[in-house]
TORTIFI-505763 format. One line per field, with one value per residue: x negated, z negated, y of N, C-alpha, C, O in turn; residue in one letter; residue number from 1. Coordinates in steps of 0.2 Angstrom, whole numbers, plus 5000, padded with zeros to 4 digits. Atoms other than C-alpha are relative to their C-alpha. Example, Ala and Ser with C-alpha at 12.3 -4.5 7.8 and 13.67 -1.06 7.14 Angstrom:
REM TORTIFI-505763
n.xx: c(4996|5004)
n.zz: c(5000|5001)
n.yy: c(4994|4994)
ca.xx: c(4938|4932)
ca.zz: c(4961|4964)
ca.yy: c(4978|4995)
c.xx: c(4996|5004)
c.zz: c(5000|4997)
c.yy: c(5006|5005)
o.xx: c(4991|5001)
o.zz: c(4997|4996)
o.yy: c(5005|5011)
residu: c(a|s)
num: c(1|2)
***
This chain:
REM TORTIFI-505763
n.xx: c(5000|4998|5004|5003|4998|4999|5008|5002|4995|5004|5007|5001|4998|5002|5008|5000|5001|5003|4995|4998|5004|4995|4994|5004|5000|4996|4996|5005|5002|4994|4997|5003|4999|5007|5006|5000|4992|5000|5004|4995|4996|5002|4998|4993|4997|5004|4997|4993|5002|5005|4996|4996|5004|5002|4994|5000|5006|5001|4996|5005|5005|5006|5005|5002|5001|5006|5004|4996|5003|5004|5002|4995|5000|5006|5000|4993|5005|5006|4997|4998|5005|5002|4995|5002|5005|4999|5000|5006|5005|4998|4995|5003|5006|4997|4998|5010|5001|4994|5003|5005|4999|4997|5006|5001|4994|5002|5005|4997|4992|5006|5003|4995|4998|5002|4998|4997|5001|4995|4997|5004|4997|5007|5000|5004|4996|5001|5004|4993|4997|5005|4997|4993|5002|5004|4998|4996|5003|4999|4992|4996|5005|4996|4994|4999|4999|5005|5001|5006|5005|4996|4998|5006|5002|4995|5004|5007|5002|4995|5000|4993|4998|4999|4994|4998|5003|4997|4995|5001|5002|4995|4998|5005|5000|4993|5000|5003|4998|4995|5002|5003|4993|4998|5006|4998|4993|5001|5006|4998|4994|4994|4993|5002|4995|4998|4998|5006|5005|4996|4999|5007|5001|5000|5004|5006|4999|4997|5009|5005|4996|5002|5008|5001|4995|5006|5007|5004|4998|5003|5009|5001|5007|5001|4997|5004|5004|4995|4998|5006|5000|4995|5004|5003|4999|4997|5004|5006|4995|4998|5006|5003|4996|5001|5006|5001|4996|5002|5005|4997|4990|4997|4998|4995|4993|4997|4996|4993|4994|4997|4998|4996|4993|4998|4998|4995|4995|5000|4997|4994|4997|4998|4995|4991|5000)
n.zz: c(4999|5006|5006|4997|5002|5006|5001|5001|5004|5005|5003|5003|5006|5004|5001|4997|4994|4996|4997|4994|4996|4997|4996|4991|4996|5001|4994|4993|5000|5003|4997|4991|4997|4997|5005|5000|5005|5009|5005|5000|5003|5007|5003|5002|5007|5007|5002|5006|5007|5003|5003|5005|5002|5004|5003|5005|5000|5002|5004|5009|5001|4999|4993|5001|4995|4999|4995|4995|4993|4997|4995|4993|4995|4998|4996|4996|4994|5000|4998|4992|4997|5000|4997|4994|5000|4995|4995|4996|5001|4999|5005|5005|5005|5007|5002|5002|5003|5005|5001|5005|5004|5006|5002|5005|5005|5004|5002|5007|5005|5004|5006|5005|5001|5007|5006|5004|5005|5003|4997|5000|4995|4998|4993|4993|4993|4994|4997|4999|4996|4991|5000|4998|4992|4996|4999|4994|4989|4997|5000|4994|4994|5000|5003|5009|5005|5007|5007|5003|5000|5005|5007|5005|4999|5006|5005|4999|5000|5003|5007|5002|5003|4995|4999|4996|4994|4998|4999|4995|4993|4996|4996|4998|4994|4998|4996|4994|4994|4997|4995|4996|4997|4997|4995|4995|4997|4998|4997|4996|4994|5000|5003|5009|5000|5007|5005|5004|5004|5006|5002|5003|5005|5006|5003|5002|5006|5005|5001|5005|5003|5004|5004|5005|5006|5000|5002|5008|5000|4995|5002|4994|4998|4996|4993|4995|4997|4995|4994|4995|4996|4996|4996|4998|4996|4996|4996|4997|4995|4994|4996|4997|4994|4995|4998|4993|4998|5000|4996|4992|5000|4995|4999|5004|4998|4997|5006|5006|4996|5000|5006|5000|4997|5006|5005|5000|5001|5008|5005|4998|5004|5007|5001|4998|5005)
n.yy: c(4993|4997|5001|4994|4994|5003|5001|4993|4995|5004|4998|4995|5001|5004|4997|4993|4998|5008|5002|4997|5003|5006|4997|5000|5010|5003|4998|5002|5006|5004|4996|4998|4993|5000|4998|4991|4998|5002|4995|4995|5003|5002|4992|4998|5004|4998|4994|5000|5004|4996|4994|5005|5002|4992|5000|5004|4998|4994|5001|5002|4993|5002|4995|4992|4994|4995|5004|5001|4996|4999|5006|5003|4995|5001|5009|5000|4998|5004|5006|4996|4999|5005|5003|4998|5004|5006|5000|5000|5004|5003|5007|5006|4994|4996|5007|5000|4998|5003|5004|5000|4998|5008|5000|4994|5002|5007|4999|4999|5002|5006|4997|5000|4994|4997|4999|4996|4999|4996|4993|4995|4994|4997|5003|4998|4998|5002|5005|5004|4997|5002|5008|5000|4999|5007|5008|4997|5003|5008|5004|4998|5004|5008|5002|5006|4995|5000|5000|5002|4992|4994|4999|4998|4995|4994|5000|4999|4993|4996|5003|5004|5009|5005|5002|4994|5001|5005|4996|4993|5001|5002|4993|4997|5004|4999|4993|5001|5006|4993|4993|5001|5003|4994|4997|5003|5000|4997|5000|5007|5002|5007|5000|5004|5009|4996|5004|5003|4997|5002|5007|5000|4996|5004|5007|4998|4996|5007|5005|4996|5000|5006|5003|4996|5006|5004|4997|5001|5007|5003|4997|4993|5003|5004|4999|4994|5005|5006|4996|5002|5004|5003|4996|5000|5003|4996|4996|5005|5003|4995|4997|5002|4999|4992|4997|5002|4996|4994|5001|5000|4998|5002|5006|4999|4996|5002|5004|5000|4999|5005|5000|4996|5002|5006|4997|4996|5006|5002|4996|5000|5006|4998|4995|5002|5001)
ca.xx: c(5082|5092|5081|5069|5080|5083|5064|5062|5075|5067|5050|5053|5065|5052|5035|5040|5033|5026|5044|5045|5029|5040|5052|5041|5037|5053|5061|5047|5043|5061|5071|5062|5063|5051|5036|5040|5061|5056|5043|5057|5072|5061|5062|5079|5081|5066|5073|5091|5083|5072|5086|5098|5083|5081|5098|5094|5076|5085|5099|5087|5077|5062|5058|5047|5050|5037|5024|5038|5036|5019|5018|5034|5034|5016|5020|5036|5024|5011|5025|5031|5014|5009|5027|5021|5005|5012|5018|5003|4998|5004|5016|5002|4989|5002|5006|4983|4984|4999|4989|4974|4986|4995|4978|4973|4990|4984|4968|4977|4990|4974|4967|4975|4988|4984|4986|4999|4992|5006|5013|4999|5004|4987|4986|4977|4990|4979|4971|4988|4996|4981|4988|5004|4998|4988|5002|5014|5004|5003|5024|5025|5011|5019|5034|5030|5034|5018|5021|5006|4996|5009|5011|4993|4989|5005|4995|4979|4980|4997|4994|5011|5016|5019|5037|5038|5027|5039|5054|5046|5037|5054|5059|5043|5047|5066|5060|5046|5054|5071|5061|5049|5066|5073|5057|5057|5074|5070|5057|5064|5075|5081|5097|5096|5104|5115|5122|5105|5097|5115|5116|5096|5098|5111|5105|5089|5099|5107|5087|5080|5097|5092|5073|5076|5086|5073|5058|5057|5060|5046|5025|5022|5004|5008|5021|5009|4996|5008|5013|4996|4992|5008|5000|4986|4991|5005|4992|4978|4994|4999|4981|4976|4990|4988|4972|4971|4985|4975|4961|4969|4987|4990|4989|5000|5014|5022|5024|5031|5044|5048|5048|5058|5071|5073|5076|5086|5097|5094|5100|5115|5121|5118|5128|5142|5144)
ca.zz: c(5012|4998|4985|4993|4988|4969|4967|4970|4958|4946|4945|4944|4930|4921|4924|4929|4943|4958|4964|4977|4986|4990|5001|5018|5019|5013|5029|5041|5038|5029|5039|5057|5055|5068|5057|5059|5054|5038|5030|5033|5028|5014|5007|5005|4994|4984|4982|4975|4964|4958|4953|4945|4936|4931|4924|4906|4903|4905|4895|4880|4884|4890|4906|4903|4915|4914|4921|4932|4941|4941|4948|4959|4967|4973|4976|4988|4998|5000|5005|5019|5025|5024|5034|5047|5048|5053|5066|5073|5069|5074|5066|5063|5055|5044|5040|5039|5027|5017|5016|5007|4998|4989|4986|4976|4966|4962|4955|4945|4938|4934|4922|4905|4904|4896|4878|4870|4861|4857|4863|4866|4873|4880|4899|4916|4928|4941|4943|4940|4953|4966|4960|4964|4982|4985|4980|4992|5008|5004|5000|5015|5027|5020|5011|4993|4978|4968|4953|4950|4953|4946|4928|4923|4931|4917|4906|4908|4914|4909|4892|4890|4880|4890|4887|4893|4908|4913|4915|4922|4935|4941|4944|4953|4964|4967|4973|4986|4994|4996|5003|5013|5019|5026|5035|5044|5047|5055|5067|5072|5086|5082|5075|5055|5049|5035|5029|5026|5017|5005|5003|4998|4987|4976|4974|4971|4957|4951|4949|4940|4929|4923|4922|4912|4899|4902|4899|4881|4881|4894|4891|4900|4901|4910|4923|4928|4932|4940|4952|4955|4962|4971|4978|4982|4993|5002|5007|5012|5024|5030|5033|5041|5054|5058|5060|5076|5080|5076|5086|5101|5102|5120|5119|5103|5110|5119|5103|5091|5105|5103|5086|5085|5096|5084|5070|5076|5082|5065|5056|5066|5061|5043|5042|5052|5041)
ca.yy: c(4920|4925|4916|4929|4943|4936|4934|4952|4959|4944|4949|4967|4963|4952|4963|4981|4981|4968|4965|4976|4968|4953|4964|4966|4946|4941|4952|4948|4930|4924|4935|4938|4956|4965|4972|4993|4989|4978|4993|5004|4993|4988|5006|5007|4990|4995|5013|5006|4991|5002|5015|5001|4997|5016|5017|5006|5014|5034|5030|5025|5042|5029|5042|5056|5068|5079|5066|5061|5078|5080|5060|5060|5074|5075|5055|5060|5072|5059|5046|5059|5060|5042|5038|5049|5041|5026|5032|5031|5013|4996|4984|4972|4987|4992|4972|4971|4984|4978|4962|4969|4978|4960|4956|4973|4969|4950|4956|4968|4958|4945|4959|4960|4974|4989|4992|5001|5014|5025|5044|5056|5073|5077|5072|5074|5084|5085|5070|5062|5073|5066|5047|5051|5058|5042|5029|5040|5037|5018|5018|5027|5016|4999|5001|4994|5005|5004|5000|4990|5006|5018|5010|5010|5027|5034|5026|5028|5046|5051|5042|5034|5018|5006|5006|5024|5019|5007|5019|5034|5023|5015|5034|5038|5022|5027|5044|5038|5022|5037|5051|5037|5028|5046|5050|5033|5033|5049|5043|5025|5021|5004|5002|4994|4979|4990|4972|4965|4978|4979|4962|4962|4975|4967|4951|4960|4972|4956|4947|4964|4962|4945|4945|4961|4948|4936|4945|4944|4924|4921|4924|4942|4933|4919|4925|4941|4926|4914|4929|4932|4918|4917|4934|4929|4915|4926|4938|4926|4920|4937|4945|4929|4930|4949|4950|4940|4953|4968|4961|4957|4965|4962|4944|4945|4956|4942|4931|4943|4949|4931|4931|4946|4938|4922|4932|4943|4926|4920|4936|4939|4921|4924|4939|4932|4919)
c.xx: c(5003|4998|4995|5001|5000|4992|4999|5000|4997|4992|5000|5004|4997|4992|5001|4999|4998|5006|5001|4993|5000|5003|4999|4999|5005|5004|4995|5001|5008|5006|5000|5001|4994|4997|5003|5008|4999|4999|5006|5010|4997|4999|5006|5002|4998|5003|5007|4997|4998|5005|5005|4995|4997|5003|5001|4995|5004|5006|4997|4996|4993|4998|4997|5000|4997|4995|5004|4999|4996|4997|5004|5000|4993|5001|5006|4996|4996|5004|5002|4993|4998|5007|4998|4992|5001|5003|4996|4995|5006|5002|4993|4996|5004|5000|4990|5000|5005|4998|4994|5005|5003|4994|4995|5005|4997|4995|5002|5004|4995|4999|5006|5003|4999|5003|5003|4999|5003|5001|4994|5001|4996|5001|4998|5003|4998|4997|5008|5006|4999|5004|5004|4999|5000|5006|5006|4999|5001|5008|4998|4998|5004|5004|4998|4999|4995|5000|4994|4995|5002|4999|4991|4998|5006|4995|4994|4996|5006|5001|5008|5000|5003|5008|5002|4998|5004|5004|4998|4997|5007|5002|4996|5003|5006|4999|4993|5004|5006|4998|4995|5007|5002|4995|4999|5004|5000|4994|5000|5006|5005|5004|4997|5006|5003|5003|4995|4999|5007|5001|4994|5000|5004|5002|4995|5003|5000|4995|4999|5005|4997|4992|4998|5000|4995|4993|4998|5002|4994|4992|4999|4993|5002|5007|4998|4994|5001|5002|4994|4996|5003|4998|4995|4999|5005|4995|4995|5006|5001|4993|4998|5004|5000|4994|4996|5003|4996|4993|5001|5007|5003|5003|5006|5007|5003|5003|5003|5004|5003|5003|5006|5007|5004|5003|5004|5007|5001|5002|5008|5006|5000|5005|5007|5003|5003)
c.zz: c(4994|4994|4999|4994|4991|4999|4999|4994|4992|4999|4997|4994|4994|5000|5001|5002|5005|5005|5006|5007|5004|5005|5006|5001|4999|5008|5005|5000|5000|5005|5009|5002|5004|4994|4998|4994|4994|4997|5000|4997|4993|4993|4997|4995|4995|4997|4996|4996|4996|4994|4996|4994|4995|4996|4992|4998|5000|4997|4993|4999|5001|5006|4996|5005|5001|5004|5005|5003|5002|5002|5006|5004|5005|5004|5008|5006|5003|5003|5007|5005|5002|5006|5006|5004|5003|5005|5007|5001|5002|4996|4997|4996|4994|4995|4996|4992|4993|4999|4992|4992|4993|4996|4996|4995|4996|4996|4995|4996|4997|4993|4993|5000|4994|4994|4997|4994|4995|5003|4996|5006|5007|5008|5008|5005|5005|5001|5000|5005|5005|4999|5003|5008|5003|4999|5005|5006|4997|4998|5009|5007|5000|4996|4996|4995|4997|4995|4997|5000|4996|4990|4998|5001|4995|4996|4996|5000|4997|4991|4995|4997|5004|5003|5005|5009|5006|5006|5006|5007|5005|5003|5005|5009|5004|5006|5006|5003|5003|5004|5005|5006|5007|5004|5006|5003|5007|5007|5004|5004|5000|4996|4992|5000|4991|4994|4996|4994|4992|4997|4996|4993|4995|4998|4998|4993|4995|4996|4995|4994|4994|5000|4995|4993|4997|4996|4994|4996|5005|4998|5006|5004|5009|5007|5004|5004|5006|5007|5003|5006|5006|5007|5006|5007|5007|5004|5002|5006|5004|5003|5004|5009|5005|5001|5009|5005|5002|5006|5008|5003|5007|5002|4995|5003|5001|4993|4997|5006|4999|4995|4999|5003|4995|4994|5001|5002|4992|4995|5002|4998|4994|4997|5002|4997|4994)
c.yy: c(5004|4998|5006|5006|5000|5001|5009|5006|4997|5002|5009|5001|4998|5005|5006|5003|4994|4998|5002|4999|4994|5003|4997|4992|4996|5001|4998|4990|4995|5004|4999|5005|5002|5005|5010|5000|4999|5002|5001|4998|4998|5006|5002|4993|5001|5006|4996|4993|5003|5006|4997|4998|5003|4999|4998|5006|5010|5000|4998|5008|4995|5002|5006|5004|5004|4998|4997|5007|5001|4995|5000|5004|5003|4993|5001|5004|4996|4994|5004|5002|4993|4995|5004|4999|4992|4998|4999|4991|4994|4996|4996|5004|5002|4991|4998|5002|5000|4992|4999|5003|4997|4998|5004|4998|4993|5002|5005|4997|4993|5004|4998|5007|5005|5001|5006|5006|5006|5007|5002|5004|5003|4994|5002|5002|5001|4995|4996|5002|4996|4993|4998|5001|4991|4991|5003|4997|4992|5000|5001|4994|4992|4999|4996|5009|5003|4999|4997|5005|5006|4999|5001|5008|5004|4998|5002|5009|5003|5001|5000|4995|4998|4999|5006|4999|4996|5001|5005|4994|4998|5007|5004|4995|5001|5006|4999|4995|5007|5004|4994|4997|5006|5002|4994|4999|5005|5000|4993|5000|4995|5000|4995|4998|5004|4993|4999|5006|5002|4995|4999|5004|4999|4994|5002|5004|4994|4995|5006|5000|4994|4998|5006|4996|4996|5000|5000|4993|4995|5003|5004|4998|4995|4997|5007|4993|4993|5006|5003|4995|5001|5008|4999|4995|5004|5004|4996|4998|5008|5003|4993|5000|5006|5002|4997|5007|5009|4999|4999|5000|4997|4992|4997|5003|4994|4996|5003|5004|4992|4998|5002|4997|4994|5004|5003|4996|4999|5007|5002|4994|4999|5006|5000|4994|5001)
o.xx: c(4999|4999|4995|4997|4998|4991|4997|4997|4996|4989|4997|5002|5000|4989|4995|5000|4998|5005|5005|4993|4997|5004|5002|4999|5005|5007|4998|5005|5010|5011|5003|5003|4989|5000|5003|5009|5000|5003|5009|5014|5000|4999|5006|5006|5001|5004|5007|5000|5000|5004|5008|4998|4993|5000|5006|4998|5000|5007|5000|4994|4989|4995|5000|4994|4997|4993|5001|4995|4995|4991|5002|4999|4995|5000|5005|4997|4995|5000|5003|4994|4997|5006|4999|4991|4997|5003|4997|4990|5012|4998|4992|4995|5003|4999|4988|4999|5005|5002|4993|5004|5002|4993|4990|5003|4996|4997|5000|5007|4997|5000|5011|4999|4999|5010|5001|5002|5001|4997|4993|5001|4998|5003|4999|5003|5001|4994|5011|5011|5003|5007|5004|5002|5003|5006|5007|5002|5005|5010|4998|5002|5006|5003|4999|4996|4995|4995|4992|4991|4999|4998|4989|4995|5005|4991|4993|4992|5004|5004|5011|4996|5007|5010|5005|5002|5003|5004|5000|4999|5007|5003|4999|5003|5006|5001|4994|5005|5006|5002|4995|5007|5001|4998|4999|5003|5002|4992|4996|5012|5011|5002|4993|5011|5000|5003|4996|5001|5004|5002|4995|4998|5001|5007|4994|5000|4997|4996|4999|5002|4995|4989|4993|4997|4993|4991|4992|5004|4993|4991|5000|4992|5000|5008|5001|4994|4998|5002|4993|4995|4999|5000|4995|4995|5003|4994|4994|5003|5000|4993|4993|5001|5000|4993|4992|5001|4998|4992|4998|5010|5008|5007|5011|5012|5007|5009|5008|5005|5009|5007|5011|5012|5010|5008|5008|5012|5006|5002|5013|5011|5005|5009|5012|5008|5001)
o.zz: c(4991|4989|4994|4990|4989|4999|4993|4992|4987|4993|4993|4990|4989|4995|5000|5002|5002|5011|5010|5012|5009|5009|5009|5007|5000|5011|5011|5004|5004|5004|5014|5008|5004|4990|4993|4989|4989|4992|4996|4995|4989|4987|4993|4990|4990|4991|4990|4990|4991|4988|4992|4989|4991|4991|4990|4997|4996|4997|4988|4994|4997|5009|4993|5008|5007|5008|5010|5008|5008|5003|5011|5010|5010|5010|5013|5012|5008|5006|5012|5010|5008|5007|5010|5010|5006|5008|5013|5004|5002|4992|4992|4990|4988|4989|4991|4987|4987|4995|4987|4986|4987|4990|4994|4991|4990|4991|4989|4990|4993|4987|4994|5000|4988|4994|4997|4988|4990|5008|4991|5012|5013|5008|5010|5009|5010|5007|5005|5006|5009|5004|5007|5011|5006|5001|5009|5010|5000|5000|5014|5010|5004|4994|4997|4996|4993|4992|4992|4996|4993|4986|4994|4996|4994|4995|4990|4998|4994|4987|4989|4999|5006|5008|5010|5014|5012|5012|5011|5013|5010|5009|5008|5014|5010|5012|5011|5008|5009|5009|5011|5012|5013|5010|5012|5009|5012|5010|5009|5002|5001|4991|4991|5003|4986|4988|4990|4988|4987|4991|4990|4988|4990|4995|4992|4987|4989|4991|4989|4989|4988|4997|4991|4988|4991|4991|4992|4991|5005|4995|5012|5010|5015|5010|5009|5010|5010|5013|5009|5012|5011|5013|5012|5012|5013|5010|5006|5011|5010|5010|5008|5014|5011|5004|5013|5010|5006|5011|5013|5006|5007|5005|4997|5002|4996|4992|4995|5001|4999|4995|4998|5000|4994|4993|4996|5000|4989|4989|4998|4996|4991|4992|5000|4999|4989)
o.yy: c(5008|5002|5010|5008|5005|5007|5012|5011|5000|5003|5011|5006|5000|5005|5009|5009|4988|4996|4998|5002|4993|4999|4992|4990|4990|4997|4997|4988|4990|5001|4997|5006|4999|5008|5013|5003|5003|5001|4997|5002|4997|5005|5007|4994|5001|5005|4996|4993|5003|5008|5000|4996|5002|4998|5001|5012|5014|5006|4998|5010|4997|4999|5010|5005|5005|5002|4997|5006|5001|4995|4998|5002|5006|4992|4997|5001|4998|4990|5001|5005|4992|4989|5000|5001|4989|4992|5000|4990|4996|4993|4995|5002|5004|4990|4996|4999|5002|4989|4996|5002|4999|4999|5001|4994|4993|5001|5004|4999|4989|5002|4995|5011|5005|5001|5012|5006|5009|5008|5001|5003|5005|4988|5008|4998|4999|4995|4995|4999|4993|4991|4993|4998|4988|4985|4999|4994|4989|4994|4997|4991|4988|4994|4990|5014|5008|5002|5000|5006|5010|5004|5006|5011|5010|5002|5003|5012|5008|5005|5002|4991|5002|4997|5006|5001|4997|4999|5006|4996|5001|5008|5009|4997|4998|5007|5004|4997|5009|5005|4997|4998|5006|5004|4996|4997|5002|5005|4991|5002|4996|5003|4991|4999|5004|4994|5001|5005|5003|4995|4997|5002|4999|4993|4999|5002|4993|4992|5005|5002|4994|4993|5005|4997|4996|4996|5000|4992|4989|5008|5002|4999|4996|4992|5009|4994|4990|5005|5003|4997|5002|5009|5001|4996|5004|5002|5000|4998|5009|5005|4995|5001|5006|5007|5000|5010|5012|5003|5001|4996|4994|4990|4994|5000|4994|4995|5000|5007|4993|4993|4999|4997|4994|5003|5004|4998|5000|5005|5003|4996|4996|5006|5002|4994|4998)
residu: c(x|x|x|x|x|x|x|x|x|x|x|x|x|x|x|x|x|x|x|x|x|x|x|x|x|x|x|x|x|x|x|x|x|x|x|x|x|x|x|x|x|x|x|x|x|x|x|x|x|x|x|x|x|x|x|x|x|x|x|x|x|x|x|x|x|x|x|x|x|x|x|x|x|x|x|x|x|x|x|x|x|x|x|x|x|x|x|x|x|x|x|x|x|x|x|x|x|x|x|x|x|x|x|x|x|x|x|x|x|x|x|x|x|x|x|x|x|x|x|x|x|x|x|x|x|x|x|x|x|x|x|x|x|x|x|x|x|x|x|x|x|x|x|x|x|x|x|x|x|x|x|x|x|x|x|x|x|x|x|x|x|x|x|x|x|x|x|x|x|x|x|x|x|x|x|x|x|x|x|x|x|x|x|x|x|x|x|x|x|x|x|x|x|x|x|x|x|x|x|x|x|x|x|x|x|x|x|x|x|x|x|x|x|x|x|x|x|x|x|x|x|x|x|x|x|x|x|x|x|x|x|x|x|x|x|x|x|x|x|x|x|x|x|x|x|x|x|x|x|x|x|x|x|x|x|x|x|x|x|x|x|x|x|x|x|x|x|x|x|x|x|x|x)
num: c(1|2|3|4|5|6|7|8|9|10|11|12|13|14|15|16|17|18|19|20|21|22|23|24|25|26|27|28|29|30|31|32|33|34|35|36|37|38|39|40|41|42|43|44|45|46|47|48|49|50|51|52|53|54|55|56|57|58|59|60|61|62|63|64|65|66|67|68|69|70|71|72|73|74|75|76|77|78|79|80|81|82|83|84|85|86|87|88|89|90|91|92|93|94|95|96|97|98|99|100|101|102|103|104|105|106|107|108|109|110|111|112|113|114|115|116|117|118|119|120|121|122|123|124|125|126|127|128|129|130|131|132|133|134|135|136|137|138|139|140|141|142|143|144|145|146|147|148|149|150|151|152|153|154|155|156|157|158|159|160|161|162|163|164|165|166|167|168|169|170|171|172|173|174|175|176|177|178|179|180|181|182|183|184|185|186|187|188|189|190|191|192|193|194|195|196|197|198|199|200|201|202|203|204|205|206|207|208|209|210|211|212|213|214|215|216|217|218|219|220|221|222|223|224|225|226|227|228|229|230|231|232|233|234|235|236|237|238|239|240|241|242|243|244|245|246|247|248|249|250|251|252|253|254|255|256|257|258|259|260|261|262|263|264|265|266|267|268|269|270|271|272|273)
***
């Protein structure tokens, strides 16, 4: 479980983003959280890795702020929207749709990253606002950051180097999981496992610490490739599970209640410990 957590903090230290897509099947599958707490616990590790993770990058001056308001704050509304959208939707629909989502991610992280072509002031504030909307609603619906969606959209439309892209995304990502965090919190019942998700969070710092270190010792090639993969598999395993689920909930209910209940044995026992 706590390798789990390390991994998270490791990839987002080594790739500058990816990491925070590990959270939700590390607290579901590795944990035995139920599917609604995870997202919503998973908002809160991503939010403080993300913002430990800031801390380097706006101390160099590698945040541009200015695309950070017209990505984050567009992004923040679009995560309070897409958090109240899932109140509408089923643990396994959101786990469905966080499936395809691994599976977008792998496919990007196959391409080759874009090319560095240096600071150019010129930039698309509304279409990059709309981006910022559209990776909101997915933070909010299944609690993942986006970074693989956020850095190329500085890029591409914000027309950042890569380095800047980096920074400002992490700040993009600190300020959706936070505001979608608050909004679930806002909206759920069940009591949160405040160890877990401290505990998670720094081992997770501790991993983005040491793969930031890492990262220029390692082929950016062929640890975006390798985690691919390791995507691609994850999600072929989670969407094959929940889609029985989405199709036939009734007959599921009874197993993840029993899920839920092992895991909840089995997280109790690790925290008391």
């Amino acid at each position: 479980m706590w390798i789990g957590a390390a991994l998270i903090g490791l990839s987002l230290g080594l790739l500058g983003s990816g990491g925070s897509i590990l959270t939700v099947p590390v607290l579901v599958y590795l944990v035995g959280e139920p599917d609604k707490l995870a997202i919503t616990e998973s908002l809160a590790i991503v939010g403080s890795i993300s913002l430990f993770g800031l801390l380097p990058y706006a101390r160099k001056g590698l945040v541009d702020w200015r695309r950070f308001l017209w990505f984050g704050l567009p992004g923040m509304l679009g995560t309070v929207l897409g958090s109240t959208l899932s109140q509408h939707m089923s643990g396994a629909v959101q786990l469905t749709i966080f499936a395809v989502v691994m599976l977008l991610a792998a496919i990007m992280m196959f391409r080759p990253p874009a090319r560095d072509t240096g600071h150019a002031p010129e930039f698309k504030p509304l279409m990059t606002a709309l981006h910022g909307v559209s990776v909101g609603v997915l933070t909010g619906v299944v609690g993942v950051g986006g970074g693989f969606l956020i850095i190329p959209a500085l890029v591409l439309l914000g027309k950042l180097p890569m380095q800047y892209a980096v920074g400002t995304s992490l700040a993009v990502i600190t300020l959706n999981s936070y505001s979608g965090f608050a909004k679930h919190v806002s909206q759920t019942q069940e009591p949160l496992h405040w160890n877990l998700i401290l505990m998670f969070a720094a081992i997770g710092i501790a991993g983005s610490f040491v793969g930031s270190r890492l990262g220029g010792k390692v082929s950016n090639t062929a640890l975006r490739r390798g985690f691919a993969v390791f995507l691609v598999v994850m999600g072929a395993y989670v969407l094959g599970t929940n889609i029985p689920r989405v199709l036939n909930p009734a007959t599921s209910q009874a197993s993840q209640s029993s899920t839920e209940r092992q895991g909840a044995a089995q997280l109790h026992a690790v925290l008391r410990s």
